[in-house]
KEKE-781716 format. One record per residue (C-alpha): x, y, z. Coordinates in steps of 0.05 Angstrom, whole numbers, padded with zeros to 5 digits, always signed. Layout:
N
XYZ
...
! end
This chain:
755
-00525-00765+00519
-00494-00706+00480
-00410-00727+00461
-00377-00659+00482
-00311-00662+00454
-00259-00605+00463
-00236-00582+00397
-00163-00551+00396
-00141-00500+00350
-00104-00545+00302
-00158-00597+00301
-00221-00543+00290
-00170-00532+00221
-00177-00598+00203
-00248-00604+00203
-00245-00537+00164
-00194-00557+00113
-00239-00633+00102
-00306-00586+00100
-00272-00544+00055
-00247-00590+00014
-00325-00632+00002
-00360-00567-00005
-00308-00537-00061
-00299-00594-00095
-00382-00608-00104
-00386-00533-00118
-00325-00541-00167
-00359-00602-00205
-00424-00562-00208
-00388-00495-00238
-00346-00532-00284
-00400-00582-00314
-00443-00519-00312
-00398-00483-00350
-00381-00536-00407
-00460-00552-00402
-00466-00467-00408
-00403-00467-00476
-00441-00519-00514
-00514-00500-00509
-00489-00429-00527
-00455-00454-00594
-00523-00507-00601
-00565-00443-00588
-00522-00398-00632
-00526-00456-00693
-00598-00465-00684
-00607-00393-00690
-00558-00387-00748
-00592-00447-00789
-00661-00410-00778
-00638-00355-00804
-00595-00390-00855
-00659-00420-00881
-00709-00355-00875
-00655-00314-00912
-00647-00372-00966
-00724-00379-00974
-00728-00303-00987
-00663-00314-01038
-00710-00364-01072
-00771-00323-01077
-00735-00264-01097
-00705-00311-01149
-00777-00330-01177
-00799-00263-01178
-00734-00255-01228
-00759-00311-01266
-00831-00281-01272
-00804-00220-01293
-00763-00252-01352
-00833-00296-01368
-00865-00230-01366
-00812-00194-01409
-00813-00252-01452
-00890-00253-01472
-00894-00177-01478
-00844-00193-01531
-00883-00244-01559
-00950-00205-01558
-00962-00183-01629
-00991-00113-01602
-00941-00102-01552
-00888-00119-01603
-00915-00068-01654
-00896-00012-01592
-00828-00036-01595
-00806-00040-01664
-00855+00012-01701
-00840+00088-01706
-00904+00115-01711
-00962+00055-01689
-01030+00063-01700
-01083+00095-01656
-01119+00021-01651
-01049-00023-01641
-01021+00028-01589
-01095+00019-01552
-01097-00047-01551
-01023-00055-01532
-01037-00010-01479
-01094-00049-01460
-01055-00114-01449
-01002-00074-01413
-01050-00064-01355
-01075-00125-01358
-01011-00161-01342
-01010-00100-01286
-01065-00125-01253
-01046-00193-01255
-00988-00179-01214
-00993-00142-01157
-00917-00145-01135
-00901-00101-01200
-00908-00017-01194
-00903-00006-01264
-00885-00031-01339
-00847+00006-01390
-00838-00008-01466
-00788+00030-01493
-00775+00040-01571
-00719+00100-01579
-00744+00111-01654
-00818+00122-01621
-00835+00192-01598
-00863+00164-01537
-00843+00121-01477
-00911+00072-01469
-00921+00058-01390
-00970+00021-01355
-00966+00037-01275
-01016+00048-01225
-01016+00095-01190
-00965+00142-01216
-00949+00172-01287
-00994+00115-01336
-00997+00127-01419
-00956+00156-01466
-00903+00206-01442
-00853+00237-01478
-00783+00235-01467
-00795+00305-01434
-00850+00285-01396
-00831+00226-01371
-00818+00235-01287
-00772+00176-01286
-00718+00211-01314
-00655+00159-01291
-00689+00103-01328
-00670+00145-01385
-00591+00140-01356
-00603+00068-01353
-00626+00056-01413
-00574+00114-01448
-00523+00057-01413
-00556-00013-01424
-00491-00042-01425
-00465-00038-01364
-00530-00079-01332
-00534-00147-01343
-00608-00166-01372
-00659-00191-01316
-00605-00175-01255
-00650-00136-01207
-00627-00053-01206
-00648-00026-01151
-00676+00049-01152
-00709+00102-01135
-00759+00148-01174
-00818+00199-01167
-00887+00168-01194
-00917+00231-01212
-00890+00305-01227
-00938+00329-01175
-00918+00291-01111
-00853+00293-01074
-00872+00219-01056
-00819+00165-01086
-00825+00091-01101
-00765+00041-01089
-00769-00008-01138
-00723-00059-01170
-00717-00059-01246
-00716-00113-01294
-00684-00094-01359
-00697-00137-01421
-00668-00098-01476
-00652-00120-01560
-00592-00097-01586
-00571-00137-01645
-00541-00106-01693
-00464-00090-01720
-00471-00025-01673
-00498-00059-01626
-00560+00001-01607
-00606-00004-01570
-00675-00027-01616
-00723-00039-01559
-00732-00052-01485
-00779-00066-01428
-00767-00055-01359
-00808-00088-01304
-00805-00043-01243
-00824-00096-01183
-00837-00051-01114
-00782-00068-01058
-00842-00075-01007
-00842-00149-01029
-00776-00159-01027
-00767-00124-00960
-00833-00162-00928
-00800-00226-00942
-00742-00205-00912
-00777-00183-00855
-00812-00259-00842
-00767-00270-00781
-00782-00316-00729
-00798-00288-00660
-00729-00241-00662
-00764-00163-00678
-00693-00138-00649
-00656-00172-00718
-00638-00130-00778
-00638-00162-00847
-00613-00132-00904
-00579-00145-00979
-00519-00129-01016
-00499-00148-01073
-00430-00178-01112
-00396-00115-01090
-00415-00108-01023
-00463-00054-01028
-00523-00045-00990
-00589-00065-01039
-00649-00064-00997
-00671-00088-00925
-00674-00058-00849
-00612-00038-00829
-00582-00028-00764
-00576+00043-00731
-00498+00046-00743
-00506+00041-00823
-00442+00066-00828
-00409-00003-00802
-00439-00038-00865
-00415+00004-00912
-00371-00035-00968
-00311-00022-00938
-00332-00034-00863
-00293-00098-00839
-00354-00133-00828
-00369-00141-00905
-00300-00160-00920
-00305-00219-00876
-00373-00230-00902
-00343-00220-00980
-00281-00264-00961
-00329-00321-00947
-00356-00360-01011
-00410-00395-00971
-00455-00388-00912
-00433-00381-00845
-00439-00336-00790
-00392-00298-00734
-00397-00256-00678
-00373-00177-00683
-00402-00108-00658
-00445-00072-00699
-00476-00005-00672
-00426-00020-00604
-00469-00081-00598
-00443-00153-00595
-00491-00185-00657
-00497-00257-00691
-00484-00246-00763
-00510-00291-00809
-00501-00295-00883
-00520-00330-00941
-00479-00359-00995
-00491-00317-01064
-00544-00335-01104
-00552-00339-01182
-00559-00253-01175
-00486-00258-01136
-00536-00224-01074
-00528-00241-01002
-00575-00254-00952
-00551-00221-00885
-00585-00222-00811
-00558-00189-00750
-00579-00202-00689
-00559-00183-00616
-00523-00227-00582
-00555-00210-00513
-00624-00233-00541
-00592-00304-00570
-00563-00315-00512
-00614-00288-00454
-00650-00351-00431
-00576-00388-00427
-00546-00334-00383
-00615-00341-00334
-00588-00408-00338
-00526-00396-00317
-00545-00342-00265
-00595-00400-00234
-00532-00444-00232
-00485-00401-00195
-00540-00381-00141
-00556-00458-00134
-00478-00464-00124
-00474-00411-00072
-00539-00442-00040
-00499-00511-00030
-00438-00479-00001
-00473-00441+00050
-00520-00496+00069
-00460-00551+00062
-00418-00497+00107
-00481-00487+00160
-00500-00558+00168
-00425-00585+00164
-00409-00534+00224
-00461-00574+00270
-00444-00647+00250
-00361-00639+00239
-00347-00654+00308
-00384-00722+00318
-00365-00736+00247
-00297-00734+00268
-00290-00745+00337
-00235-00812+00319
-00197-00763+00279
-00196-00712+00333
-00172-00757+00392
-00120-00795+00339
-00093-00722+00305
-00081-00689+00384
-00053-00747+00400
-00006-00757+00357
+00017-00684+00360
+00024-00690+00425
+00071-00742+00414
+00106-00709+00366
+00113-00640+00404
+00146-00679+00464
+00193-00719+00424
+00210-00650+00388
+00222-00612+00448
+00253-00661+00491
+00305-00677+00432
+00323-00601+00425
+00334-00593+00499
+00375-00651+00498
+00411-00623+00439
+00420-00553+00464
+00443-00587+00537
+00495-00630+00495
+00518-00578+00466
+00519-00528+00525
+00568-00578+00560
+00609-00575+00508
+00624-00512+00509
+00634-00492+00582
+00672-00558+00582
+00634-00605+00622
+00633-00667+00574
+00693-00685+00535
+00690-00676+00462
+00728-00733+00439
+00699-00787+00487
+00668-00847+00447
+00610-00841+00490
+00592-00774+00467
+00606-00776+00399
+00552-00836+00401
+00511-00788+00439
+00515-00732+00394
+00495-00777+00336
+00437-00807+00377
+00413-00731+00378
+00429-00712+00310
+00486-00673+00326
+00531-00663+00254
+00571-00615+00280
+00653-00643+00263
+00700-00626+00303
+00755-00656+00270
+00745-00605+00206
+00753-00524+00211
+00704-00492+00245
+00695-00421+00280
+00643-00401+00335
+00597-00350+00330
+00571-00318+00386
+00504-00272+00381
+00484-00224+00439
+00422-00177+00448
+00437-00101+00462
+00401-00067+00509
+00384-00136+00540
+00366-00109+00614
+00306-00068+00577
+00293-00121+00528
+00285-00179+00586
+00248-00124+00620
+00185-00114+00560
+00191-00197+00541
+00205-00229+00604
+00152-00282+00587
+00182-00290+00512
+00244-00280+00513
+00255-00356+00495
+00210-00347+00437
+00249-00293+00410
+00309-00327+00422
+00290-00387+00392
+00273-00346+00327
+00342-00311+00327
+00366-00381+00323
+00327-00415+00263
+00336-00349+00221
+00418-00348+00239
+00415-00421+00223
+00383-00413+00162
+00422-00355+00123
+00493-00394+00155
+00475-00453+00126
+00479-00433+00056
+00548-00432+00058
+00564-00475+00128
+00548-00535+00169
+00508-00498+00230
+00481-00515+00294
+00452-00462+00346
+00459-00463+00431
+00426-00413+00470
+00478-00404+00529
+00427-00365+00573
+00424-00283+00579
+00430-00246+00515
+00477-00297+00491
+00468-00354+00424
+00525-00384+00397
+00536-00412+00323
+00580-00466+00308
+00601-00468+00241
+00635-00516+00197
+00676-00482+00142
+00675-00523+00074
+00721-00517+00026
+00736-00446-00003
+00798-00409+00003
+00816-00367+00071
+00797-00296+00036
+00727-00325+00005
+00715-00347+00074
+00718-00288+00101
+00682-00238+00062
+00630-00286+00058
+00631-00301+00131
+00629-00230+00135
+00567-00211+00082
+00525-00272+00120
+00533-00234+00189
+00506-00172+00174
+00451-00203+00135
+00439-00239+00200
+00437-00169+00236
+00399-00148+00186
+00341-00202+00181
+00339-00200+00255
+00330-00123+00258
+00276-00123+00210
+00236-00182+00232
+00247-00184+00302
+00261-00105+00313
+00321-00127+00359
+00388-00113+00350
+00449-00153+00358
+00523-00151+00368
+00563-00208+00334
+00629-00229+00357
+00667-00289+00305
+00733-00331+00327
+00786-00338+00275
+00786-00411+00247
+00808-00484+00286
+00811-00545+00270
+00836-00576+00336
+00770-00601+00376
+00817-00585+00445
+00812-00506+00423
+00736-00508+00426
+00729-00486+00505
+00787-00428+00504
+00754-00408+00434
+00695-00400+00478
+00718-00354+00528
+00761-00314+00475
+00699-00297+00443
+00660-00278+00509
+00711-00235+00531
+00719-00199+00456
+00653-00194+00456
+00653-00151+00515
+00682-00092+00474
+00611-00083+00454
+00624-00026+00510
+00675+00015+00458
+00636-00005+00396
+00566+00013+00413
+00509-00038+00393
+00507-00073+00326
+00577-00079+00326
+00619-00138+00292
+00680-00165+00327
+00733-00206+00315
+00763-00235+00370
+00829-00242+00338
+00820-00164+00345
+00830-00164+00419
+00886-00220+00434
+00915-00188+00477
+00997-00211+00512
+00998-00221+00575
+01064-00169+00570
+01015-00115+00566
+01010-00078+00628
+00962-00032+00649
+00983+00029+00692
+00918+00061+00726
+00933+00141+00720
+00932+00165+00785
+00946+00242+00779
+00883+00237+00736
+00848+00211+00792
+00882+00263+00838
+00855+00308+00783
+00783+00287+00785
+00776+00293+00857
+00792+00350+00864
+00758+00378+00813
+00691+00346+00845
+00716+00378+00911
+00711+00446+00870
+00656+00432+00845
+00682+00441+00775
+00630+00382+00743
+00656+00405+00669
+00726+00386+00682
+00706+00319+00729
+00670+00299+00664
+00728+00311+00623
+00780+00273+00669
+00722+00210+00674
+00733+00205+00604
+00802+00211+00597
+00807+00148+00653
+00755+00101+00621
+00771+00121+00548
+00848+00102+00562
+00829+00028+00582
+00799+00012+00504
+00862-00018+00480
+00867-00063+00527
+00838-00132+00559
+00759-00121+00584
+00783-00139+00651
+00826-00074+00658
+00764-00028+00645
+00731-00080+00698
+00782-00062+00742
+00787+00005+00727
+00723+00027+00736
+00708-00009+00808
+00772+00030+00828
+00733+00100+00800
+00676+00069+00833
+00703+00060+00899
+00743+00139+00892
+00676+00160+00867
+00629+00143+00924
+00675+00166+00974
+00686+00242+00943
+00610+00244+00935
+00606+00221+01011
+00656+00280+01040
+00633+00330+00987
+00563+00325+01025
+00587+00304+01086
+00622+00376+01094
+00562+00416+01061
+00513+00383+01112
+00479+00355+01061
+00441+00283+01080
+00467+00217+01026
+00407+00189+00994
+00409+00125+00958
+00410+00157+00895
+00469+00194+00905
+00518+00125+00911
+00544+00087+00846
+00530+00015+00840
+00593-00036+00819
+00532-00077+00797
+00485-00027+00767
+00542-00006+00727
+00565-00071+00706
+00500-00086+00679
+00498-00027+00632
+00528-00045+00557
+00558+00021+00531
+00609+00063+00552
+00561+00117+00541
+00509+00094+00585
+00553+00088+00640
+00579+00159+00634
+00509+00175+00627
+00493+00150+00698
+00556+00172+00729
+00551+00247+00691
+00485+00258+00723
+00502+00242+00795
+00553+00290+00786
+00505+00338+00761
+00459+00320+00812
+00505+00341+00861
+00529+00403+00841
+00451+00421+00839
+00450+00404+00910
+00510+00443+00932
+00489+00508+00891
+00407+00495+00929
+00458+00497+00992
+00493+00556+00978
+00430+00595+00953
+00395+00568+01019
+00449+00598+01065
+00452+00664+01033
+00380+00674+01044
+00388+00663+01117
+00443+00708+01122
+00401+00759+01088
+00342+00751+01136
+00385+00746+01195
+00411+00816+01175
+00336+00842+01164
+00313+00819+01234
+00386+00852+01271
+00357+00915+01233
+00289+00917+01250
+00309+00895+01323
+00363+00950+01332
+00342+00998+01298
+00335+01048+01359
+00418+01021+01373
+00459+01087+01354
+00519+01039+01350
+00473+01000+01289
+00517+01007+01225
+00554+00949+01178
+00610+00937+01223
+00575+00919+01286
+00522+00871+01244
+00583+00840+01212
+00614+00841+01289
+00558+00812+01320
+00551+00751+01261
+00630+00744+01270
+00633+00759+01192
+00673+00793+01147
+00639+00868+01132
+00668+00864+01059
+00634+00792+01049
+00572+00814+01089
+00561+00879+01041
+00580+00843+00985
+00526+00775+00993
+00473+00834+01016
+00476+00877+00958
+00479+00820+00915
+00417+00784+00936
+00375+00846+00960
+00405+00897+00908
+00403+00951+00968
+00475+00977+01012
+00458+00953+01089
+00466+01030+01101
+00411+01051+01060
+00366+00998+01092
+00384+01024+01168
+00372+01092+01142
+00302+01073+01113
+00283+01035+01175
+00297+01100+01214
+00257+01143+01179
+00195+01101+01171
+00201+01101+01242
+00203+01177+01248
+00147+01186+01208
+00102+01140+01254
+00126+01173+01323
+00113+01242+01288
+00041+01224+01259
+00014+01188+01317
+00052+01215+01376
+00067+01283+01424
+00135+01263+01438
+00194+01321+01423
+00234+01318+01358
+00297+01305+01401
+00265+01246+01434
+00239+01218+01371
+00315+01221+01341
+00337+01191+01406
+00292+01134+01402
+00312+01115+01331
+00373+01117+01333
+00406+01180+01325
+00439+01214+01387
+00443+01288+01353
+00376+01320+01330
+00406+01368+01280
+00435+01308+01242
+00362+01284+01244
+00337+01349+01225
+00384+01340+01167
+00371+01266+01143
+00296+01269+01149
+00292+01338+01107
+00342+01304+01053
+00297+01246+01051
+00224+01272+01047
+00241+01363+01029
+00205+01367+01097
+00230+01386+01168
+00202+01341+01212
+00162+01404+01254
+00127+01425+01186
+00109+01351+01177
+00077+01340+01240
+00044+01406+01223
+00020+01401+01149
+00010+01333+01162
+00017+01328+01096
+00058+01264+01064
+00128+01270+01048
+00129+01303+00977
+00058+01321+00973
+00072+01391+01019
+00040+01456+00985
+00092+01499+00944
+00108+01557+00981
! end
């Protein structure tokens, strides 16, 4: 059957950290022998490479060298060739010596194929004698001649050392543009007191040779190969595309010129990383170079190394998918032996800190003795190092805004707590001896052992480690916190009153808004200190409500609470459950006599208020009840005005036939004033009562005259007006009409004809 095992959290880590760990560290031993494996075969690779070229190069120094010494055994037997010798040291030779001499110059031609031409020089002859082929062949005159710089060279024989190649470059004939590169051999006689020139020959041997030789390279048609000679110029050879970079100056020489024998480095040439490889100089003082990119030496090892990695990766995902399936059984005894033994561990640990924090809780509220051998045995059982007998302050910490606070962490507020606590602990303890109690609420308490430092030290630092606790505790937590700090004891009996100094001072948070640090030796207060509640201000303030003057009531409710801040918390208590009390019982008449019902809303709460942390939050609440109610009594006021005013409309349109209608007998009939009555009408309705009777009446007329047969003095009768002329009157004033021509027109009131 299938072992199902319930991994936790903690323990799926485990299996991950001891996968982990077998996987990296076989992936780790590949990579690293891989690349010390990769390092030397690179350097073997690069040395093999080197040595091959090392010995190409040096088997082209040698041949070049031979071809050297078969250019001095040529030079040699021309000079010892009794025809060719006559060309040399005779003015004016005969026809049959110079043919014959001729003659054996072409033979030795032919017999070498690596030389492009031969040249026998005599500077008392009229002629040059040269045997090449093809190209200028004969006797040429100094004129005719088409190698004219052999003529520089020899003009300066001295400066050339005899049989050291000079390499050049010449036209063969007058008639092609094409030129030969060739390397010249100078054997020259110059003995003498004046040391002249008395002969030469010059053996020109084609750099094709040279350069095939130096071309013989070994599966590599990337490499360049080239020669320079004792001064670090460029002789012969392929060079790379950046030529400047090899110039005799170029740092790449220099290294090469700084170096008596062979070697090789790495360097860019042409923005290429290259192998360059060099031969020591040979018996010319020429070296031997080869370049050769680095990417090529080095190709097959990187595919190598490539192949490596991709095996690595292989193994880790395969080690990771496989390990994933078998971890569990694998380590099923480590699984039950790890979760049990943090289990373990996480009771012990939280049953010895709620021990600890119940200790010290009793402490406190003074519900264990502090000096009891029993306890002090029981503190040390727990770990408790607090001393008692040395100075010490308490701390205490509380939340602001807790009632919100409790309301968005309900389920964490122990969690949060509990983290205010080990980051207070740990900034104290720099400088003190700490331990932490949660006391329940918004409320943590530090007790702190001073060490030794003088009274003022203690106290800025005391100081500088509190805010950094309101600090660390802002930005990590986003909560603020009030701190309130006794002054210093070191009598163990003043623990429990330092306690409830410290609860009360901290109650001042009310004055100093959140985030605020108290002393409590701030707010000692003598008992000599007598409060006297002000109770013209209170005479003040209700009335004031009762006149609905809510700018003034604000004022006074200020004045009350803001006079209680130098003294004890428990004469704001008092003073505001007395304001309260007076407040709740205004509000109740106020609506009482405005019939106005008393919601819920409209009633302070001792407890409610008590609950709040600010002085401005309470005024908050109690300012907007009294807002609240002057809305109410103004929605009143507005309310019974518009009655009135209707009332008024319906007497009109229900009297309006009444001759006795006018302002007095509306106001008679509502047993009102007719000065108040005009007044609220006018105001609301922007019309006199007057001109609204008046109105009424002749609308009236207009409808009897249109639609009825009735007499003009019964019409007036019947709306109101008891003499017909003074009807006459008013309707003509009103509409320009009589009211005969406007039952007769029938025409609108000012649309009648002009007469």
């Amino acid at each position: 059957m299938p072992v199902n095992v319930n991994v936790s959290g903690d323990n799926r880590k485990l299996y991950i950290k001891l996968l982990l760990s077998t996987i990296l560290c076989t992936i780790l031993t590949l990579l690293v022998s891989s690349t010390i494996y990769f390092v030397n075969y690179r350097n073997i690779n690069l040395n093999q490479v080197y040595q091959t070229d090392l010995e190409n190069l040096t088997q082209t120094s040698r041949e070049v060298i031979s071809m050297t010494e078969s250019a001095q055994s040529l030079t040699f037997q021309l000079y010892r060739n009794g025809n060719i010798s006559k060309l040399m040291f005779y003015e004016n030779p005969d026809i049959y010596d110079t043919t014959a001499a001729m003659r054996e110059l072409n033979n030795y031609l032919n017999s070498m194929p690596y030389i492009a031409s031969i040249y026998v020089y005599n500077p008392k002859a009229s002629y040059v004698y040269i045997a090449s082929s093809p190209g200028q062949n004969g006797l040429m005159t100094k004129d005719e001649l088409v190698d004219k710089d052999i003529l520089n060279v020899l003009d300066h024989f001295q400066e050339f050392k005899p049989f050291v190649p000079i390499p050049r470059t010449y036209l063969k004939n007058a008639s092609s543009t094409q030129k030969s590169n060739v390397y010249t051999y100078l054997c020259y006689d110059a003995i003498g007191n004046d040391n002249a020139l008395n002969s030469a020959v010059i053996v020109n041997i084609t750099t094709d040779w040279i350069n095939k030789d130096i071309g013989k390279q070994q599966g590599n048609e990337a490499s360049s190969s080239f020669i320079i000679d004792s001064k670090g110029s460029t002789l012969t050879g392929k060079l790379p595309n950046d030529a400047e970079a090899l110039t005799a100056e170029s740092a790449i020489t220099k290294q090469i010129m700084s170096n008596r024998g062979s070697g090789y480095f790495i360097d860019k040439v042409g923005g290429k990383k290259s192998l360059i490889s060099f031969t020591a100089p040979d018996s010319l003082e020429w070296r031997y170079i080869r370049i050769t990119p680095y990417q090529t030496i080095t190709e097959k090892i990187n595919k190598i190394r490539t192949t490596t990695i991709y095996i690595g990766i292989s193994i880790l995902v395969a080690g990771l998918l496989v390990s994933w399936h078998l971890s569990r059984k694998l380590y099923v005894p480590i699984d039950r032996i790890v979760t049990r033994m943090k289990s373990l561990e996480s009771d012990k640990r939280n049953s010895l800190f709620t021990l600890k924090q119940d200790v010290l809780r009793k402490l406190l509220q003074g519900q264990e003795p502090i000096t009891a051998k029993k306890m002090r045995e029981k503190r040390s059982e727990l770990g408790i190092s607090f001393d008692f007998q040395s100075d010490y302050r308490l701390i205490l910490l509380r939340i602001d805004g807790f009632q919100p606070f409790l309301h968005r962490h309900q389920d964490d507020l122990h969690v949060y707590k509990y983290a205010i606590m080990n980051i207070s602990s740990e900034i104290v303890s720099q400088a003190y001896q700490v331990e932490t109690v949660d006391l329940g609420n918004d409320c943590i308490v530090l007790l702190m052992n001073v060490r030794t430092a003088p009274l003022d030290a203690d106290q800025s630092m005391l100081l500088a480690l509190l805010k950094q606790i309101q600090k660390a505790v802002g930005e990590l937590l986003k909560i603020s916190i009030s701190v309130t700090y006794s002054p210093l004891s070191s009598q163990p009996q003043d623990l429990i009153p330092m306690h409830r100094r410290i609860i009360e001072a901290s109650e001042h948070r009310l004055f100093l808004g959140p985030g605020c640090l108290i002393s409590a030796a701030d707010h000692q207060y003598p008992e000599t200190d007598d409060y006297l509640f002000t109770v013209e201000k209170e005479k003040k303030l209700i009335d004031a409500l009762m006149a609905g003057k809510v700018a003034e009531a604000k004022k006074l409710y200020s004045c009350i609470i803001e006079e209680t801040r130098p003294y004890p918390i428990s004469v704001f208590q008092a003073t505001l459950s007395r304001l309260t009390i007076t407040l709740n019982g205004v509000l109740h008449t106020i609506l009482k006599n405005n019939s106005l019902d008393i919601p819920i809303s409209m009633q302070l709460s001792k407890n409610a208020l008590a609950k709040l942390e600010t002085i401005e939050e309470i005024e908050a609440v109690v300012f907007e009840l009294f807002d609240d109610l002057k809305k109410r009594l103004d929605d009143k006021r507005s309310m019974k005005q518009d009655d009135l005013i209707r009332k008024i409309n319906d007497m009109i349109e229900q009297h309006c036939g009444n001759p006795n209608l006018c302002l007095n007998w509306i106001a008679d009939e509502m047993d009102m004033s007719p000065i108040y009555l005009s007044r609220v009408y006018k105001q609301n309705t922007m019309n006199a009562v007057v001109d609204v009777i008046n109105n009424m009446r002749m609308n009236r007329a207009k409808d009897l005259l249109k639609h009825s047969d009735l007499p003009i003095a019964d019409i007036a009768e019947r709306i109101g007006y008891t003499n017909s002329s003074y009807f006459y009157r008013m309707f003509k004033k009103n509409y320009g009409v009589t009211p005969t021509d406007y039952r007769k027109t029938g025409l609108e009131p000012g649309n009648q004809a002009s007469p």
